[in-house]
C-alpha positions in Angstrom: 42.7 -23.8 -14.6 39.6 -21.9 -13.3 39.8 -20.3 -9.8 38.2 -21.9 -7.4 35.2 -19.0 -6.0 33.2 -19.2 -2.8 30.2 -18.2 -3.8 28.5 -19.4 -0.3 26.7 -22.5 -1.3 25.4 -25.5 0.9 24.2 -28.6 -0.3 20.8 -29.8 0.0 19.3 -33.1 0.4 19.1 -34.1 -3.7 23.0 -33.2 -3.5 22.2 -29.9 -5.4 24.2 -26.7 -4.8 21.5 -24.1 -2.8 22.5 -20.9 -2.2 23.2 -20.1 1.5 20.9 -17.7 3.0 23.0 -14.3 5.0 22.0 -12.9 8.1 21.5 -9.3 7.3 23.5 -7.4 9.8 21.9 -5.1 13.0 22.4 -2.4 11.1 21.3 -3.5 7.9 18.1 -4.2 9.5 17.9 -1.2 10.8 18.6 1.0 7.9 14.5 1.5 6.5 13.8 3.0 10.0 16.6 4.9 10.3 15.4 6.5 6.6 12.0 6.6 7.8 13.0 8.8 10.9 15.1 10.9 8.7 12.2 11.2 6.4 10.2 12.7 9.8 13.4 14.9 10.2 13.0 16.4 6.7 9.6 16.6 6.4 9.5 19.4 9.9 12.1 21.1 8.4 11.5 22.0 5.6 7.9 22.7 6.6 9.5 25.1 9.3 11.9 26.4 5.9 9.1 26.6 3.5 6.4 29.1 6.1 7.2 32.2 3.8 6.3 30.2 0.8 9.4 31.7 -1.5 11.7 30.0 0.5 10.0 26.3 -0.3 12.1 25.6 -3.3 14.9 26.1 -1.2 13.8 24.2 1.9 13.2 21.2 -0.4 16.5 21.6 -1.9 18.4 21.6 1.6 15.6 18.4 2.3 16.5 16.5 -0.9 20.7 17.3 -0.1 20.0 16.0 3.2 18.3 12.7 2.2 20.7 12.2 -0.7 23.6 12.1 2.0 22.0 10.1 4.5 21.5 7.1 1.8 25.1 8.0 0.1 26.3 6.6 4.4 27.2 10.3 4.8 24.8 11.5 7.9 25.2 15.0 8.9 23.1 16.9 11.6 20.2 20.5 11.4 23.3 22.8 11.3 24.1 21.4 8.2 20.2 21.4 6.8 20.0 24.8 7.8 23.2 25.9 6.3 21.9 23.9 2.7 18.9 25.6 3.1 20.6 29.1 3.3 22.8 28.7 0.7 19.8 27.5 -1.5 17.7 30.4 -0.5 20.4 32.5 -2.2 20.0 30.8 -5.1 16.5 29.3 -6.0 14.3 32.5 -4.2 13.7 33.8 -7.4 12.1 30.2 -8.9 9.6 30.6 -5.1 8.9 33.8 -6.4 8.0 32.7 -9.3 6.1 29.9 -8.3 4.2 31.9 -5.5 3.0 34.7 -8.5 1.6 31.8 -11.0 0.4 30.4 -7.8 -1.8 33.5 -7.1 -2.9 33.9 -10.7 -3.8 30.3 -11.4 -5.9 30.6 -7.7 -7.6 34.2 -9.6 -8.4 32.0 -12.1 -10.0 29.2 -10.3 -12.1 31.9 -8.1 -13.3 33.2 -11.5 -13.8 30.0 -13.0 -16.1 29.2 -9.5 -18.0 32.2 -10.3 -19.7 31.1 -12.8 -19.4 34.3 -15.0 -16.6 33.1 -17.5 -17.5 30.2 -20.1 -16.1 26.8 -20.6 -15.5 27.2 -16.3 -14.7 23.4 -16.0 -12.4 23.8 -18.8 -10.6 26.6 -17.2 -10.2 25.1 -13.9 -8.8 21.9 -15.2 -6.4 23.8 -17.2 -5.2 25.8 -13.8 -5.0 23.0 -11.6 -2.9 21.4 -14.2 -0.7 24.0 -15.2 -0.3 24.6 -11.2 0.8 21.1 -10.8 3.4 21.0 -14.0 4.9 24.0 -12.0 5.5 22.3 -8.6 6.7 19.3 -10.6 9.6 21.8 -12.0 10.3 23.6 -9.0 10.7 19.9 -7.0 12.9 19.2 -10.6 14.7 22.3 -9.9 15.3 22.3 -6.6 16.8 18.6 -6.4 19.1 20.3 -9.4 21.0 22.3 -7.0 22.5 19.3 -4.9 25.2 16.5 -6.8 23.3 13.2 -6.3 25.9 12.7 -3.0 24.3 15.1 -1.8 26.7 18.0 -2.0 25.0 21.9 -2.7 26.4 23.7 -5.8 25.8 27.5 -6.2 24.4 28.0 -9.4 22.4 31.0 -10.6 18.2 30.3 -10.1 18.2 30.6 -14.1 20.3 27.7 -14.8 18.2 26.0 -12.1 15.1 26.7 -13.3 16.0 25.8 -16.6 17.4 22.8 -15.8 14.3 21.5 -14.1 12.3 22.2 -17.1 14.5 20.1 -18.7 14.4 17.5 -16.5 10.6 17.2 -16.5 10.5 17.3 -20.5 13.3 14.5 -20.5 11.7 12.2 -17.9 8.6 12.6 -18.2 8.2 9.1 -16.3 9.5 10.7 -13.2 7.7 13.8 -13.7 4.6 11.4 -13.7 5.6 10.0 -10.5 6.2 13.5 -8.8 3.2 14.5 -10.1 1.2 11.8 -8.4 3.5 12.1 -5.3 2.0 15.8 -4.9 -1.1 14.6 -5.4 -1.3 11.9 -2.9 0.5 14.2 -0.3 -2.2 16.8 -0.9 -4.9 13.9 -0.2 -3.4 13.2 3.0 -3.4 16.3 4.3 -6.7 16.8 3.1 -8.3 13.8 4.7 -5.9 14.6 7.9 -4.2 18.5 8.6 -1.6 17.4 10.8 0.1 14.9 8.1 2.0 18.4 6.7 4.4 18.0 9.3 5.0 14.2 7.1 4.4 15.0 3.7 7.5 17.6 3.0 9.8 14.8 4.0 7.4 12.7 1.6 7.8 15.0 -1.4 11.9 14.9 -0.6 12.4 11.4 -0.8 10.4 10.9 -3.9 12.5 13.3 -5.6 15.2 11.8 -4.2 13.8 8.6 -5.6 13.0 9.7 -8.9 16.4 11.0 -9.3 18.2 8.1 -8.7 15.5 6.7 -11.1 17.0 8.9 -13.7 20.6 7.9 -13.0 21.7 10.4 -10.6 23.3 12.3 -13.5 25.0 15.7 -11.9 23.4 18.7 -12.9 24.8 20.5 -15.7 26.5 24.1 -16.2 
Protein backbone atom coordinates (compact mmCIF):
# COMPACT_ATOMS: atom_id res chain seq x y z
CA UNK A 1 0.00 0.00 0.00
CA UNK A 2 1.82 3.32 -0.78
CA UNK A 3 2.28 5.85 2.06
CA UNK A 4 0.29 8.48 2.08
CA UNK A 5 2.96 11.87 1.73
CA UNK A 6 2.10 15.52 2.32
CA UNK A 7 3.66 17.11 -0.15
CA UNK A 8 1.72 20.51 0.62
CA UNK A 9 -0.66 20.74 -2.20
CA UNK A 10 -4.05 22.83 -2.49
CA UNK A 11 -6.45 22.42 -5.10
CA UNK A 12 -7.29 24.89 -7.62
CA UNK A 13 -10.38 25.84 -9.31
CA UNK A 14 -10.10 22.96 -12.42
CA UNK A 15 -9.79 20.44 -9.29
CA UNK A 16 -5.95 20.11 -10.17
CA UNK A 17 -3.32 19.50 -7.43
CA UNK A 18 -1.16 23.14 -7.21
CA UNK A 19 1.63 23.25 -5.22
CA UNK A 20 1.20 25.44 -2.09
CA UNK A 21 3.33 28.43 -1.99
CA UNK A 22 5.66 28.77 1.70
CA UNK A 23 6.20 31.86 3.47
CA UNK A 24 9.93 32.12 3.65
CA UNK A 25 10.78 32.72 7.18
CA UNK A 26 12.24 36.35 8.86
CA UNK A 27 15.23 34.97 8.72
CA UNK A 28 15.32 33.39 5.50
CA UNK A 29 14.51 36.69 4.12
CA UNK A 30 17.03 38.10 5.71
CA UNK A 31 19.90 35.87 4.93
CA UNK A 32 21.23 37.83 1.38
CA UNK A 33 21.71 40.92 3.51
CA UNK A 34 23.07 39.41 6.27
CA UNK A 35 25.83 37.90 3.50
CA UNK A 36 26.03 41.13 1.96
CA UNK A 37 27.12 42.84 5.27
CA UNK A 38 29.49 40.14 5.90
CA UNK A 39 30.79 40.63 2.46
CA UNK A 40 31.45 44.57 3.69
CA UNK A 41 32.99 42.92 6.85
CA UNK A 42 35.52 40.88 4.73
CA UNK A 43 36.20 43.11 2.17
CA UNK A 44 37.81 46.04 5.21
CA UNK A 45 39.62 43.35 6.55
CA UNK A 46 41.33 41.95 4.58
CA UNK A 47 42.13 45.22 2.85
CA UNK A 48 43.43 46.30 6.50
CA UNK A 49 45.36 42.40 6.38
CA UNK A 50 46.55 42.68 2.87
CA UNK A 51 48.49 46.79 3.34
CA UNK A 52 52.08 44.99 3.38
CA UNK A 53 51.18 43.23 0.20
CA UNK A 54 52.84 39.67 1.28
CA UNK A 55 50.39 39.26 3.69
CA UNK A 56 47.35 39.38 0.89
CA UNK A 57 47.26 35.75 0.19
CA UNK A 58 46.81 35.27 3.75
CA UNK A 59 44.27 37.98 4.37
CA UNK A 60 42.12 36.43 1.59
CA UNK A 61 42.53 33.09 3.00
CA UNK A 62 41.30 34.24 6.68
CA UNK A 63 38.40 36.27 4.21
CA UNK A 64 37.40 33.17 2.22
CA UNK A 65 37.43 30.85 5.87
CA UNK A 66 35.33 33.51 7.21
CA UNK A 67 32.68 33.60 4.42
CA UNK A 68 32.74 29.78 4.10
CA UNK A 69 31.57 29.61 7.82
CA UNK A 70 29.09 32.30 7.74
CA UNK A 71 27.09 30.36 4.77
CA UNK A 72 28.05 26.74 6.47
CA UNK A 73 25.32 28.69 9.73
CA UNK A 74 28.53 28.83 11.67
CA UNK A 75 29.09 32.81 12.29
CA UNK A 76 32.12 33.68 14.23
CA UNK A 77 33.34 37.33 15.16
CA UNK A 78 37.18 39.69 13.98
CA UNK A 79 38.96 37.69 16.82
CA UNK A 80 38.51 34.82 14.94
CA UNK A 81 39.38 36.59 11.26
CA UNK A 82 42.35 37.86 12.75
CA UNK A 83 43.46 34.68 14.36
CA UNK A 84 42.71 32.80 10.52
CA UNK A 85 44.57 35.39 9.20
CA UNK A 86 47.70 34.80 11.45
CA UNK A 87 47.74 31.38 11.21
CA UNK A 88 47.59 31.81 7.31
CA UNK A 89 50.36 34.36 7.39
CA UNK A 90 52.50 31.52 8.77
CA UNK A 91 51.75 29.53 6.06
CA UNK A 92 51.06 31.26 2.63
CA UNK A 93 53.82 34.46 3.19
CA UNK A 94 56.07 32.78 1.07
CA UNK A 95 53.30 32.43 -2.12
CA UNK A 96 52.87 36.82 -1.28
CA UNK A 97 56.29 36.84 -1.64
CA UNK A 98 56.26 35.30 -4.50
CA UNK A 99 53.49 37.05 -6.01
CA UNK A 100 54.86 40.52 -4.91
CA UNK A 101 58.49 39.65 -6.92
CA UNK A 102 56.69 38.53 -10.36
CA UNK A 103 54.53 41.38 -9.54
CA UNK A 104 57.54 43.88 -9.73
CA UNK A 105 59.14 42.12 -12.69
CA UNK A 106 55.95 41.84 -14.85
CA UNK A 107 55.41 46.00 -13.81
CA UNK A 108 59.66 46.26 -15.21
CA UNK A 109 58.36 44.82 -17.97
CA UNK A 110 55.35 46.80 -18.81
CA UNK A 111 57.56 50.21 -18.05
CA UNK A 112 59.93 48.84 -20.72
CA UNK A 113 57.41 47.77 -22.94
CA UNK A 114 55.88 51.68 -22.50
CA UNK A 115 59.17 52.83 -23.51
CA UNK A 116 59.11 52.14 -26.64
CA UNK A 117 62.74 50.82 -26.91
CA UNK A 118 62.01 46.92 -26.99
CA UNK A 119 60.11 45.40 -30.10
CA UNK A 120 56.88 43.65 -30.45
CA UNK A 121 55.92 46.23 -27.10
CA UNK A 122 52.15 45.43 -27.50
CA UNK A 123 52.99 41.88 -27.60
CA UNK A 124 54.99 42.16 -24.47
CA UNK A 125 52.55 43.97 -22.43
CA UNK A 126 49.73 41.64 -23.19
CA UNK A 127 51.85 38.78 -22.37
CA UNK A 128 52.61 40.54 -18.71
CA UNK A 129 49.26 41.67 -17.90
CA UNK A 130 48.24 38.12 -18.56
CA UNK A 131 50.79 36.22 -17.02
CA UNK A 132 50.08 38.79 -13.93
CA UNK A 133 46.54 37.89 -13.89
CA UNK A 134 47.10 33.80 -14.15
CA UNK A 135 49.15 34.50 -11.03
CA UNK A 136 46.48 36.25 -8.82
CA UNK A 137 44.11 33.65 -10.14
CA UNK A 138 46.54 30.94 -8.27
CA UNK A 139 47.26 32.72 -5.36
CA UNK A 140 43.15 33.39 -4.83
CA UNK A 141 43.23 29.31 -5.85
CA UNK A 142 45.73 28.86 -3.28
CA UNK A 143 44.73 30.78 -0.66
CA UNK A 144 40.98 29.34 -0.58
CA UNK A 145 43.17 25.85 -0.46
CA UNK A 146 44.12 26.45 3.05
CA UNK A 147 40.58 26.50 4.60
CA UNK A 148 38.14 22.86 4.50
CA UNK A 149 35.02 24.20 2.50
CA UNK A 150 33.28 24.57 6.40
CA UNK A 151 35.40 26.89 6.69
CA UNK A 152 37.91 25.43 9.08
CA UNK A 153 42.02 26.61 8.55
CA UNK A 154 44.48 23.66 8.07
CA UNK A 155 48.27 24.30 8.49
CA UNK A 156 49.86 23.12 5.52
CA UNK A 157 53.28 24.04 4.22
CA UNK A 158 53.04 27.31 1.41
CA UNK A 159 54.46 24.47 -1.13
CA UNK A 160 51.61 22.18 -0.88
CA UNK A 161 49.52 25.28 -1.15
CA UNK A 162 50.94 26.79 -3.92
CA UNK A 163 50.87 23.71 -5.70
CA UNK A 164 47.67 22.93 -5.01
CA UNK A 165 46.30 26.13 -6.50
CA UNK A 166 48.08 25.54 -9.62
CA UNK A 167 46.28 22.55 -9.75
CA UNK A 168 43.19 23.88 -9.10
CA UNK A 169 43.30 26.52 -11.86
CA UNK A 170 44.59 23.75 -14.55
CA UNK A 171 41.63 21.43 -13.43
CA UNK A 172 38.86 24.09 -13.42
CA UNK A 173 39.72 26.10 -15.70
CA UNK A 174 35.93 27.28 -15.82
CA UNK A 175 36.36 28.73 -12.36
CA UNK A 176 39.66 30.02 -13.07
CA UNK A 177 37.77 31.96 -15.94
CA UNK A 178 35.39 33.31 -13.54
CA UNK A 179 38.07 34.48 -11.01
CA UNK A 180 39.77 35.84 -13.67
CA UNK A 181 36.98 38.10 -14.75
CA UNK A 182 36.09 38.65 -10.97
CA UNK A 183 39.63 40.48 -10.68
CA UNK A 184 39.06 42.17 -13.59
CA UNK A 185 35.72 43.65 -12.86
CA UNK A 186 36.96 44.56 -9.28
CA UNK A 187 39.97 46.36 -10.78
CA UNK A 188 37.32 48.40 -13.08
CA UNK A 189 35.52 49.44 -10.08
CA UNK A 190 38.09 50.74 -8.38
CA UNK A 191 39.32 52.30 -11.35
CA UNK A 192 36.20 54.13 -12.24
CA UNK A 193 35.67 54.79 -8.29
CA UNK A 194 39.03 54.57 -5.48
CA UNK A 195 37.04 54.20 -2.50
CA UNK A 196 35.23 50.75 -3.84
CA UNK A 197 38.74 48.94 -2.45
CA UNK A 198 37.30 49.05 0.85
CA UNK A 199 34.28 46.53 -1.24
CA UNK A 200 36.08 44.68 -3.74
CA UNK A 201 38.43 42.35 -1.21
CA UNK A 202 35.19 41.06 0.24
CA UNK A 203 34.13 40.78 -3.63
CA UNK A 204 37.13 38.72 -4.57
CA UNK A 205 36.38 36.39 -1.31
CA UNK A 206 33.08 35.48 -2.07
CA UNK A 207 33.69 34.64 -5.63
CA UNK A 208 36.23 32.25 -4.55
CA UNK A 209 34.09 31.11 -2.21
CA UNK A 210 31.57 30.75 -5.00
CA UNK A 211 33.69 29.14 -7.43
CA UNK A 212 34.63 26.62 -4.94
CA UNK A 213 31.55 25.41 -4.07
CA UNK A 214 31.24 25.46 -7.92
CA UNK A 215 33.86 22.89 -7.93
CA UNK A 216 32.26 20.72 -5.30
CA UNK A 217 33.83 21.93 -2.17
CA UNK A 218 36.28 19.06 -2.42
CA UNK A 219 38.82 19.40 0.77
CA UNK A 220 42.22 20.18 -0.16
CA UNK A 221 44.58 17.48 -0.46
CA UNK A 222 47.92 16.43 1.45
Amino acid sequence: MAAMVDDDRTAGPDGSQRPERRTRTPRERGSGLALFAEVLLVGALVLVGSLLVVTAPAAVAAGVAHLRRHVAGRPDGVGQVARDAGSALRNLWPVGLGLLAAAVLLELNLQLAASGLLPGAALVRAVSLVALLGLVVIALRAAAAWSWPDGVGRARPAVELARDGLRRTREDPTGSFLLAVAVGVCGLFVWMLVPLVIVVPGLLCLAVVGVEARRGGRPPTV
